[in-house]
N, C-alpha and C positions, 0 to 999 in steps of 0.2 A: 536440384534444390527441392528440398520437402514444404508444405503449406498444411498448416493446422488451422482447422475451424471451430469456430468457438459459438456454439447459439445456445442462447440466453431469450427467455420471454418474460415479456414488461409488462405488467399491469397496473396503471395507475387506477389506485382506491380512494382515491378523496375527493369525489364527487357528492357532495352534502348535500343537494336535490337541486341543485342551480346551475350545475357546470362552471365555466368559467365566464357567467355572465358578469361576474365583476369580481376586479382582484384581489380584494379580503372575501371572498365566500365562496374560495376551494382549498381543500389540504391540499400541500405537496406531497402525499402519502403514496407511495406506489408498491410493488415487491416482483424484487426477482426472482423467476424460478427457470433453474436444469435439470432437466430430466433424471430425476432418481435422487436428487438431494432436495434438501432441506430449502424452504422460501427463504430469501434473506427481505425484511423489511425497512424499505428504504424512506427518504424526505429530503428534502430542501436543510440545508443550515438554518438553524435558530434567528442567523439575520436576515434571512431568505425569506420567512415566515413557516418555517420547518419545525418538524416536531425531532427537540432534543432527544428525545426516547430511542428513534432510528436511526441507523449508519446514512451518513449523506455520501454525495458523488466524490467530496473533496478527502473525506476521511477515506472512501474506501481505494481511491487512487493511491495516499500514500500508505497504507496495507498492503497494496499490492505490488509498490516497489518496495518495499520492506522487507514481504514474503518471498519475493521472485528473486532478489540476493539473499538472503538466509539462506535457500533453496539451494544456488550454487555454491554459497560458502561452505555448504557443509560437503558439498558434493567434492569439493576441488581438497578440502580436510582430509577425507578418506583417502580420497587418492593419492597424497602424499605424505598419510599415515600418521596424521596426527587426529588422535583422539579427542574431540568436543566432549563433554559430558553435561554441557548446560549452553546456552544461547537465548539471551532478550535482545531485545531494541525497543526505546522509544524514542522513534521517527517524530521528524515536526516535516509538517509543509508550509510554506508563506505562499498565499495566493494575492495578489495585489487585484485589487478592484478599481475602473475605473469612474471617473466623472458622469460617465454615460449607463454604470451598472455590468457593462463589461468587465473582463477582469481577466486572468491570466496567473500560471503557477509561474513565481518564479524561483523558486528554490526548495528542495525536501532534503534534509539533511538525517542521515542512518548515523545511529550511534548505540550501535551493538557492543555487549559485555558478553564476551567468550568463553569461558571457563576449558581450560586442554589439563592433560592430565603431565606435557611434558615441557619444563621450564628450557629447555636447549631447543625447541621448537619457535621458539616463541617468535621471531623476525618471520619466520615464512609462515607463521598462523596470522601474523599482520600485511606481509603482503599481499596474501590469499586475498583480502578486500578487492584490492584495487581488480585482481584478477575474477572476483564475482561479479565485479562491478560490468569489465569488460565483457561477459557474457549474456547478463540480465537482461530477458526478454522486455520486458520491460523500462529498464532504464533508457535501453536502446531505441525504445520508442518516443521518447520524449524530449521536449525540444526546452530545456530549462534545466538549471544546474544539481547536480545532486551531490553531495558531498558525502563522506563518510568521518566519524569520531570513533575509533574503534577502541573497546580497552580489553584487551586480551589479560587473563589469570589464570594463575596456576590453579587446581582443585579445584573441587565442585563450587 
């Protein structure tokens, strides 16, 4: 069995001269950086007290089950020699919060529009989901439902 590592460094920047001596007089402003790419800059959700401007934890989770079946869809596409020639999604996530401010994903739902170039493909360009589904790093990791709405089309 193979093990991939993944490191990422965190810099929290929204330290406004007080720290977190009290809980309105810090940003939830931080930014990730990997080696040799670009900073991505993060925050807290809008109802967090997070600046709308950045990607938060919750948006960039479901981006990344989004990305990580895209990834294999298209991969498992090739291989059984059906032509993509376009592919979106817009993904939604429900995270439920609790009474306490806990909270918890319970549902991300993929609903990718596929464009193939071959209308007699079309049943195993829609299977393929379920089969990205089954190998996504990601999805595999999480313990909440994920469903798929896929609408496969003929042409670009």
């Amino acid at each position: 069995m193979k093990s991939h590592h993944y490191n990422i460094a965190l810099e929290w920047t929204g330290n406004t001269g007080k720290g977190t001596a009290a809980y309105k007089e810090y940003e939830r402003s931080h930014r990730f950086q990997v080696n040799g790419k670009p900073a991505i800059e993060g925050s807290s959700d809008p109802a967090f007290r997070g600046d709308a401007t950045k990607y938060n934890p919750e948006e960039m989770l479901v981006a990344s089950i989004s990305s990580c079946h895209m990834l294999w869809y298209l991969h498992f596409c090739s291989e059984n020699g059906i032509t993509v020639t376009a592919y979106t999604d817009n993904a939604v996530g429900t995270m439920t919060e609790h009474a306490d401010g806990s909270g918890k994903f319970t549902e991300v739902i993929l609903r990718p529009v596929v464009s193939i170039t071959n209308l007699d493909q079309m049943d195993v360009a829609n299977h393929l989901h379920a089969k990205a589904h089954e190998y996504c790093f990601i999805a595999n990791s999480c313990n909440f439902l994920i469903r798929h709405e896929p609408r496969i089309r003929v042409g670009d």
